[in-house]
C-alpha positions as CSV (number, residue, x, y, z in Angstrom):
1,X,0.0,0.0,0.0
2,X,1.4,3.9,-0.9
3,X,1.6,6.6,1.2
4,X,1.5,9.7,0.3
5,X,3.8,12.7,1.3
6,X,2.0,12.5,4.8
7,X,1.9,9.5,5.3
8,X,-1.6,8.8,4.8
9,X,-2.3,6.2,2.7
10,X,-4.1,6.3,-0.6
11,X,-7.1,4.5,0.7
12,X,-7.4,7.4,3.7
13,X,-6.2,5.1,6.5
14,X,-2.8,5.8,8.6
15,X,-0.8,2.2,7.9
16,X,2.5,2.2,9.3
17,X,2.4,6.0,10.2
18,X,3.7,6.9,13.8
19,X,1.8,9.4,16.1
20,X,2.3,11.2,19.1
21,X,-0.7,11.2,21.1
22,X,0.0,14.0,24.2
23,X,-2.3,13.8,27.0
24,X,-3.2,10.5,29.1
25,X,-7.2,11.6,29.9
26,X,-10.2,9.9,28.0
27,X,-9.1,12.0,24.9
28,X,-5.8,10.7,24.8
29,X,-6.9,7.2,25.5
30,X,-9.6,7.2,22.7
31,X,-7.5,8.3,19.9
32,X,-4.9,6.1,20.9
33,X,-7.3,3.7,20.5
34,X,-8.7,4.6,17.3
35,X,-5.1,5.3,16.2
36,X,-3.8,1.6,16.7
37,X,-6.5,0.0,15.8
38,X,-6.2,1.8,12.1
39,X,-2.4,0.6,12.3
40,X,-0.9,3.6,13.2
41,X,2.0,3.0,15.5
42,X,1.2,5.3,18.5
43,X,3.1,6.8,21.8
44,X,1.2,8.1,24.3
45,X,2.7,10.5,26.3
46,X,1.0,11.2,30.0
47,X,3.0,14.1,32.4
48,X,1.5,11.9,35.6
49,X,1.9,8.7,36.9
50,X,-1.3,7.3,35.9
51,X,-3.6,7.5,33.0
52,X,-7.4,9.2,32.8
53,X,-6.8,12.7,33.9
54,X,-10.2,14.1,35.4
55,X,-10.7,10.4,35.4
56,X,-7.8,9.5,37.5
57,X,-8.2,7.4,41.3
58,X,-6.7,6.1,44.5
59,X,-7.6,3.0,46.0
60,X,-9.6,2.7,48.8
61,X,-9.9,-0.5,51.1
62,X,-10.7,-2.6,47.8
63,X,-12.2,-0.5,45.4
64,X,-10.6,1.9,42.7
65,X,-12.4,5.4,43.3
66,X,-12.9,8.5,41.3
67,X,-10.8,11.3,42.5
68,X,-13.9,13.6,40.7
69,X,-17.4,12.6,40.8
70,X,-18.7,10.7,37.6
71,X,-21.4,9.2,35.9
72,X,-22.8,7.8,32.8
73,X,-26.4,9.6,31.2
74,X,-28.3,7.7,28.6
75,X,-27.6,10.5,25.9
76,X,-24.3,9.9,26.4
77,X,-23.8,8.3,23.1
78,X,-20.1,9.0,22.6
79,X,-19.1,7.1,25.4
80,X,-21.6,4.6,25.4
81,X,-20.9,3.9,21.5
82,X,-16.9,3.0,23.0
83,X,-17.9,1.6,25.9
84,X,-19.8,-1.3,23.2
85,X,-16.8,-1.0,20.8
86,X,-14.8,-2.6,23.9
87,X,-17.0,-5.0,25.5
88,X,-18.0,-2.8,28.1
89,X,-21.4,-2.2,27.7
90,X,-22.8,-4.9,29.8
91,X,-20.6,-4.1,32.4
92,X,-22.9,-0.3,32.9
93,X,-25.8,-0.6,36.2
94,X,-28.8,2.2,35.6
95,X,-30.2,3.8,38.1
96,X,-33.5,6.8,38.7
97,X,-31.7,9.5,40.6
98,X,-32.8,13.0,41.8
99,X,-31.8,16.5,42.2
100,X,-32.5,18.5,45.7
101,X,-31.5,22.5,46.5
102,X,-30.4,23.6,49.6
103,X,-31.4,27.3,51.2
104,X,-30.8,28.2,54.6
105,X,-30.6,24.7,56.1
106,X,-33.2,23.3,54.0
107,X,-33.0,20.7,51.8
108,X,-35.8,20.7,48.6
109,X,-36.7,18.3,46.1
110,X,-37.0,19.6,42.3
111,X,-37.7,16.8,40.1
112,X,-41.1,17.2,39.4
113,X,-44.1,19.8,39.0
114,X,-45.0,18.9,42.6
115,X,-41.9,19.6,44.1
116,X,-41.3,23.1,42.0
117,X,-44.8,23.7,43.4
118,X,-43.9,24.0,46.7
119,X,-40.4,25.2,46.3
120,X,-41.5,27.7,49.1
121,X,-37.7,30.3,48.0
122,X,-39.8,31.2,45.4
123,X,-42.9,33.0,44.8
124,X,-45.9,30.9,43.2
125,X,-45.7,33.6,40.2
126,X,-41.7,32.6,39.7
127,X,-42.0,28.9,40.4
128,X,-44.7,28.8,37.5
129,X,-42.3,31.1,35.3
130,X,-38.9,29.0,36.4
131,X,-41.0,25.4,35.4
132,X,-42.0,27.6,32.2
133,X,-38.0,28.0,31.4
134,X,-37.5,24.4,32.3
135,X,-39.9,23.4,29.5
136,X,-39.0,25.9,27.1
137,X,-35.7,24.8,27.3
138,X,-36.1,21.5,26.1
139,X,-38.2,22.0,23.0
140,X,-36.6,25.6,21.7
141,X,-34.0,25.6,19.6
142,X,-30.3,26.3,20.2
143,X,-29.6,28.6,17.5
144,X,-28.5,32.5,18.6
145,X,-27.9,31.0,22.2
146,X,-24.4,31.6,21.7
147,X,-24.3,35.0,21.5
148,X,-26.7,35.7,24.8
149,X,-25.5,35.3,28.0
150,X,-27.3,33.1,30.5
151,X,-27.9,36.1,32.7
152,X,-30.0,37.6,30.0
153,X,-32.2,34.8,28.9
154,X,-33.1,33.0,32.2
155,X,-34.0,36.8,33.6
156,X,-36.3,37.0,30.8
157,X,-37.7,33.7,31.2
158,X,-37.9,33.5,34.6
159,X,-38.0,36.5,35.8
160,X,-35.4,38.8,38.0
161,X,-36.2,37.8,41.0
162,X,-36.3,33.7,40.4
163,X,-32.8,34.5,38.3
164,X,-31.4,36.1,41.8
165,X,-32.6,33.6,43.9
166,X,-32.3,30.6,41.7
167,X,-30.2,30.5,38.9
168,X,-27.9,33.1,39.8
169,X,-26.3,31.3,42.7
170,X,-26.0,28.0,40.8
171,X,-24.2,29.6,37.9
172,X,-21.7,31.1,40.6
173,X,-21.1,28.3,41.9
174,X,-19.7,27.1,38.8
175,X,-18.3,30.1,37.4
176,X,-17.5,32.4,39.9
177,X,-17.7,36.0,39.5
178,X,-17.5,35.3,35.8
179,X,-21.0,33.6,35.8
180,X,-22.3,36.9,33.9
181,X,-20.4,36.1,31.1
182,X,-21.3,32.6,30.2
183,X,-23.5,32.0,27.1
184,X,-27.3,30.6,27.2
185,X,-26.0,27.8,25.0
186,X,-24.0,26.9,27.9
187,X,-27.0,26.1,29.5
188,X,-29.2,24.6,27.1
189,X,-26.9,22.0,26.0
190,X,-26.1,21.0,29.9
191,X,-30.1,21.1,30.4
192,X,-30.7,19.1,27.6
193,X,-27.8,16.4,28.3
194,X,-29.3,16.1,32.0
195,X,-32.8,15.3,31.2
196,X,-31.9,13.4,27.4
197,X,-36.1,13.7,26.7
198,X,-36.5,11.4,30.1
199,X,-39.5,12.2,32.4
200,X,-37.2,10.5,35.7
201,X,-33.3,11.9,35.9
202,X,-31.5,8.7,35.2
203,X,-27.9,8.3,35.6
204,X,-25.3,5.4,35.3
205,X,-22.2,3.8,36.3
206,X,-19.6,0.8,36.0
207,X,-18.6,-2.2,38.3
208,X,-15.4,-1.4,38.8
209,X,-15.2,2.1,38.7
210,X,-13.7,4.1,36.0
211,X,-10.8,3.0,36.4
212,X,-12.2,0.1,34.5
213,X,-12.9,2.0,31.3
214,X,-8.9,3.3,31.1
215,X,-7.3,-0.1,32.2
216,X,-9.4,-1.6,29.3
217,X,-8.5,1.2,27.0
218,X,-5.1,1.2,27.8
219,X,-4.5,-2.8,27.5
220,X,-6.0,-2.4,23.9
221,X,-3.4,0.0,23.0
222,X,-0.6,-2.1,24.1
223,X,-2.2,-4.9,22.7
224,X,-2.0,-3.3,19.2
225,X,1.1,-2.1,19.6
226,X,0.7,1.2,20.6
227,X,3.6,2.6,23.6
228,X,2.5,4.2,26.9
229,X,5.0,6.5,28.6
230,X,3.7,7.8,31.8
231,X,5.5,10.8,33.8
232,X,7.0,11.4,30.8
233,X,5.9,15.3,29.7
234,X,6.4,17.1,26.7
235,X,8.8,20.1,26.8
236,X,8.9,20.8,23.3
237,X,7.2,20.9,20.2
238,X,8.9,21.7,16.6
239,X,9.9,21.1,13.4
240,X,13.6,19.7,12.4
241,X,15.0,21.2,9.4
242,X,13.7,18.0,7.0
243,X,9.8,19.7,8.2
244,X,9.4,16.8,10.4
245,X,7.8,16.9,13.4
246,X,9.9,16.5,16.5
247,X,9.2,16.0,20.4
248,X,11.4,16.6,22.9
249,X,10.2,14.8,26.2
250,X,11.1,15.7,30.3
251,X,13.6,12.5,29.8
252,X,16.1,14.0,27.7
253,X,14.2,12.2,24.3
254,X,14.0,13.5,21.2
255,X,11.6,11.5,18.6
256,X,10.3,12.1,15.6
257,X,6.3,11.7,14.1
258,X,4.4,12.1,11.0
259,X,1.4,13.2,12.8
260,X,1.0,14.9,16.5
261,X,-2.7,14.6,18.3
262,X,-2.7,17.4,21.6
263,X,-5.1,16.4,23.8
264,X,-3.9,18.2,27.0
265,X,-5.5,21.3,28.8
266,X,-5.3,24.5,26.3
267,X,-2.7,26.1,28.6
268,X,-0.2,23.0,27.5
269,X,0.3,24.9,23.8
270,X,1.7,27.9,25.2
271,X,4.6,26.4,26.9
272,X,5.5,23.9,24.1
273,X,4.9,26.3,20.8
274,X,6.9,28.8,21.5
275,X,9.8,31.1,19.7
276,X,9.9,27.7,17.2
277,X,9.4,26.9,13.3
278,X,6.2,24.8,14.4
279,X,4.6,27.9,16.5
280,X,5.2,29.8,13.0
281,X,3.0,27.9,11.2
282,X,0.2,27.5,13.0
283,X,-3.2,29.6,13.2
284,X,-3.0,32.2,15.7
285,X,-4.8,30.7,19.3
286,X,-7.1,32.7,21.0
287,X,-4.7,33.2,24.5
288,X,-7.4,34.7,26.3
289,X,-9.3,31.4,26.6
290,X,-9.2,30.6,30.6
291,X,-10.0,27.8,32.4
292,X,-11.8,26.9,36.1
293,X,-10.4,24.9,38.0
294,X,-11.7,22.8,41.3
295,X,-11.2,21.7,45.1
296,X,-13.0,18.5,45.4
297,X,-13.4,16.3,48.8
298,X,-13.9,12.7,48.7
299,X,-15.5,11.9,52.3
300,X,-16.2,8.5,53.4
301,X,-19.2,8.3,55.7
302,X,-21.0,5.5,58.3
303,X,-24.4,6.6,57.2
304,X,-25.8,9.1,53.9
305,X,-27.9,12.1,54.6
306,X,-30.3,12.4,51.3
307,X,-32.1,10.3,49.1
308,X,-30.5,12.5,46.4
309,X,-27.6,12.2,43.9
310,X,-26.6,15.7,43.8
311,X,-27.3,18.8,46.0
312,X,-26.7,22.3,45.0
313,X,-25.8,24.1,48.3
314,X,-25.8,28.0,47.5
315,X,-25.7,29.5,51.0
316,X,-22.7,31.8,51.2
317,X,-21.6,30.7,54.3
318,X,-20.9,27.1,53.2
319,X,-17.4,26.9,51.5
320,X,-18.5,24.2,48.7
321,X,-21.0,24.3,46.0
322,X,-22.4,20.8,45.6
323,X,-22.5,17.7,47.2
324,X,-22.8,15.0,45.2
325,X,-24.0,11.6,47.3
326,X,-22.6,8.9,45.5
327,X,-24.3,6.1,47.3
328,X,-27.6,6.9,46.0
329,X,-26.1,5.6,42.4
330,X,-23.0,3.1,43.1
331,X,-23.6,0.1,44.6
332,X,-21.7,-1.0,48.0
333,X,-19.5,-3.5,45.8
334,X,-17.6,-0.4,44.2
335,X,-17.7,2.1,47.4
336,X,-16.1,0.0,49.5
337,X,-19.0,-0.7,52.1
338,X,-19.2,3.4,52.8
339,X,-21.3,6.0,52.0
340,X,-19.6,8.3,49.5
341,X,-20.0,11.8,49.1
342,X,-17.9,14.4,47.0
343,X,-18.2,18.3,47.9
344,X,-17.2,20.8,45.4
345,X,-16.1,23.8,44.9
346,X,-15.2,25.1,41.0
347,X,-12.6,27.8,41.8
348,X,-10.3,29.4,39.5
349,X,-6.5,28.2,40.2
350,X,-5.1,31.7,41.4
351,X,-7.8,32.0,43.9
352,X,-6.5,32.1,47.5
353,X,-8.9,28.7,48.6
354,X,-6.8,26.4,45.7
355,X,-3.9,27.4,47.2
356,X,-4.9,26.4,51.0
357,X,-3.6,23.8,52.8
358,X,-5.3,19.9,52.6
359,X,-6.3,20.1,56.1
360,X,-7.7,23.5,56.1
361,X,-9.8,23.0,53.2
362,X,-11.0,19.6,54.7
363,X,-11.9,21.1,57.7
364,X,-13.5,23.7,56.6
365,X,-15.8,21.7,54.4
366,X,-16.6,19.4,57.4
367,X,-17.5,22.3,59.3
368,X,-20.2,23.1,56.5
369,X,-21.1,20.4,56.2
370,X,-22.4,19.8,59.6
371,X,-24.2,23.2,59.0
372,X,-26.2,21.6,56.9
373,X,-26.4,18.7,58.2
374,X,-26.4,19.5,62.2
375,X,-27.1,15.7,63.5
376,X,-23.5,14.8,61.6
377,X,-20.7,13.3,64.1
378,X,-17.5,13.2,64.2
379,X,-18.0,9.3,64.5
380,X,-20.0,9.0,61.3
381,X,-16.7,10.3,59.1
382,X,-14.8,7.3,58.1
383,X,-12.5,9.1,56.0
384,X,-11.7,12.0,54.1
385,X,-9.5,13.2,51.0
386,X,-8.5,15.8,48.8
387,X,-8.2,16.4,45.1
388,X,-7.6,19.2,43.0
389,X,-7.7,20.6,39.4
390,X,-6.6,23.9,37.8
391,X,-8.0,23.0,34.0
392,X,-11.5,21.5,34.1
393,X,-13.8,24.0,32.1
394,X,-13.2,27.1,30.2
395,X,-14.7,29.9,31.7
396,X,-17.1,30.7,28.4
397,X,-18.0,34.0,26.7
398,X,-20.4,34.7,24.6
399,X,-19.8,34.0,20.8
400,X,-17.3,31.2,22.2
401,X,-18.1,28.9,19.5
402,X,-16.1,31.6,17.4
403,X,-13.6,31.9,19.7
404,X,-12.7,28.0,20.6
405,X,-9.5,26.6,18.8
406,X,-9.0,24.7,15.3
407,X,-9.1,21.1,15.8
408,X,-6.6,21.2,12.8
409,X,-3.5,23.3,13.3
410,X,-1.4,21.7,10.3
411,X,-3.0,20.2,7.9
412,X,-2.1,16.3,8.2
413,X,0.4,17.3,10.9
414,X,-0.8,18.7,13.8
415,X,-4.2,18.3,15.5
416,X,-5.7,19.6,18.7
417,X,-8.5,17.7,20.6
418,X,-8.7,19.6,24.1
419,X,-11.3,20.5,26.6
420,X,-11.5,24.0,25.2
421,X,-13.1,22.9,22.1
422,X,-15.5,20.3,23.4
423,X,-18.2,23.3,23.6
424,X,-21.4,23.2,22.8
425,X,-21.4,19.7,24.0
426,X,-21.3,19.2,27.8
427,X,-18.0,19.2,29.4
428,X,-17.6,15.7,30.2
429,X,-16.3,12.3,29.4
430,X,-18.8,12.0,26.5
431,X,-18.0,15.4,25.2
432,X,-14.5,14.8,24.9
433,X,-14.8,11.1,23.3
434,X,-17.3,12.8,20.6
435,X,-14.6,15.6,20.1
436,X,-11.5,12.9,20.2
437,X,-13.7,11.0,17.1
438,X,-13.9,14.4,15.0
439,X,-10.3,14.7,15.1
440,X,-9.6,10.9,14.4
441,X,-12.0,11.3,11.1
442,X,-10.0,14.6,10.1
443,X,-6.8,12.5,10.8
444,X,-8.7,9.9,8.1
445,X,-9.5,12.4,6.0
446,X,-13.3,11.7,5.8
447,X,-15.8,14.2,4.4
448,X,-18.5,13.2,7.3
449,X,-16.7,14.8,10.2
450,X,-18.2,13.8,13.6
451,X,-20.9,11.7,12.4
452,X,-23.9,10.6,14.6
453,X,-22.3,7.5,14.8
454,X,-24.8,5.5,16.9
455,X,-28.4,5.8,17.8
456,X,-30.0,5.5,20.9
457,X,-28.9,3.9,24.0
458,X,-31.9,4.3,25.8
459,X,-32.3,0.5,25.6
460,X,-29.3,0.0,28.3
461,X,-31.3,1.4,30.8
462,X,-34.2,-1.8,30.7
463,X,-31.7,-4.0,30.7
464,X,-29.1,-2.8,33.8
465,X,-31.6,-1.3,36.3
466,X,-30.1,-2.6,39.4
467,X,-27.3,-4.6,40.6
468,X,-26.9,-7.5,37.6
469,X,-23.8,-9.7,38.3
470,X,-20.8,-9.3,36.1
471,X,-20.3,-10.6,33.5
472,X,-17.0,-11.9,31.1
């Protein structure tokens, strides 16, 4: 079989070409993936000592856990097209979960017309209005919500005052005092992706953990001859006076590569293209693209507090954000035998709190957490942990989908699959996978790019309801 001057064969695939995938998370993993499995030969390069980024765990007793919340939705169809690619499918348990809101000490359900109804923060008036955005939101369509900010169309929706007392404090929670920035189609697309066209809030997970996904992912790599160097980060990127492209690693190596996939946080590109032939050639990148980062507790409990999955907790005087109970979704098998819970709190990585000490921070989110919770004892905390992340969403503008990067920076060279370009999609493990395949088929040169590649997965749900056993 010929290849042509870039080493893509005649009949579009990538035979015998070597690639440089940079960045260990679920991006890097499922190009690497797609890569060998075309018959690229492919080293993946990972800075840490373990592959999955926001993915990544620690072992607990003996169970694998999440060092971020996570969770599977039906409409994730990116991942759950993968997950079936690799056997995995069967391995997924369903769940009906719920959302609850906590003001001033009081916990609220808000999963149904009922509940909204006697959501007593509001007024009657404004609970009508904020179930009116609700459904509006999931029949309207998506186009111009890029260019309004979420400020501006919930107020008109809902109203001021709802906005100020109900939307407002949720959107600072995840963005901080740049919430009045962030685009409508922000929401909409994370609205939509939550409630997939499903009357119950449905949500899914793995036996075994994630963990289970990147061990599997990783093993087919090797398997297909694909090279995994972890702690091994990229210092340079360039191009060697022959035009080839050339990586120069944290261990002194310098390698060369027909093709280079970055898959790292946006910030990475800075550091590696600069003053260099490669940096001259590609398309100016919008540096003003910042990214939020988060402080995230893992606390191990005797006993769980809510019959709900995930609580927004908007009071000021409570240092975290959410609290996400994991128990009401994983089963005991992958917890360990405790009752899970992660708090968290999305703060931008110059901010004084991400720079605080692991005991300070833990402490203070105990402390609020018995606030809300004032029956909790010190004897009910099993254990607790820390975790943190400076690059987990960009803080959005409007018109961002102008804004985000190429996904090709050189044509048949150089390609860029990061979490700054997932957007509009929901910034999560599904988003990424769906972005990781649109640079794959660019990398194949296909017309189609980011095809809807499967349909719906809604049938998973009947069949994994519960606890099944596992099976080989």
């Amino acid at each position: 079989m010929l290849n042509d001057s870039n080493g893509i064969a005649a009949s579009g695939g990538i035979e015998n070409s070597h690639v440089a995938v940079i960045g260990g998370g679920i991006s890097g993993l499922a190009m690497a993936y797609w890569l060998t499995q075309s018959g690229a030969r492919v080293t993946l390069y990972e800075a840490s000592n373990q592959l999955g980024g926001l993915g990544t765990f620690f072992q607990y007793r003996n169970v694998s856990l999440e060092k971020f919340y996570h969770c599977m939705l039906p409409s994730d169809k990116h991942l759950l097209s993968l997950l079936q690619e690799t056997d995995l499918l069967d391995e997924i348990y369903w769940k009906d979960t719920s959302f609850g809101f906590m003001k001033k000490g009081q916990l609220y359900g808000l999963n149904t017309p009922v509940e909204l109804l006697r959501f007593s923060p509001l007024s009657l008036i404004d609970r009508f209005r904020v179930g009116f955005t609700g459904l509006w939101g999931s029949i309207c369509s998506s186009q111009g919500l890029d260019d309004v900010t979420c400020v501006e169309w919930l107020s008109r929706l809902s109203g001021k005052r709802a906005f100020e007392t109900f939307w407002k404090p949720m959107l600072q929670a995840k963005f901080g005092d740049r919430y009045h920035e962030v685009p409508a189609l922000w929401f909409w697309t994370r609205f939509n992706r939550e409630k997939g066209g499903n009357k119950k809030e449905c949500k899914g997970y793995i036996h075994g953990g994630y963990r289970r996904i990147v061990d599997t992912l990783a093993n087919f790599i090797q398997a297909q001859g694909g090279t995994i160097k972890l702690e091994t980060a990229i210092e340079k990127l360039d191009l060697n006076e022959k035009e080839q492209l050339v990586v120069h690693t944290s261990q002194s190596e310098t390698n060369i590569f027909d093709r280079i996939v970055i898959t790292t946080p946006i910030a990475f590109l800075e550091k590696a293209l600069t003053n260099n032939k490669l940096a001259e050639r590609c398309p100016k990148i919008d540096n003003t693209i910042d990214m939020q980062g988060v402080v995230n507790a893992v606390i191990m409990l005797r006993r769980g507090f809510t019959k709900h999955y995930w609580v927004a907790a908007i009071d000021e005087d409570i240092p975290f954000q959410g609290i996400v109970e994991s128990t009401t979704l994983l089963e005991k098998s992958d917890t360990g035998g405790v009752h899970l819970i992660y708090l968290m709190n999305y703060v931008h990585r110059t901010e004084p709190l991400f720079g605080k000490s692991e005991d300070e921070i833990l402490d203070g989110y105990i402390t609020g957490l018995k606030k809300l919770f004032p029956d909790l004892q010190d004897d009910d905390i099993v254990d607790r942990y820390l975790f943190r992340a400076p690059y987990v969403e960009p803080l959005y503008t409007t018109g961002y989908q102008k804004r985000k990067p190429p996904t090709e920076l050189i044509a048949g060279k150089l390609y860029l699959a990061t979490t700054a370009q997932v957007y509009p999609d929901v910034t999560s493990w599904n988003g990424s996978i769906g972005l990781a395949r649109k640079v794959f088929d660019q990398i194949l040169n296909k017309k189609n790019l980011n095809p809807e590649r499967v349909g719906s997965f809604e049938h998973v749900k009947e069949a994994k309801t519960a606890s099944p056993p596992l099976t080989n």
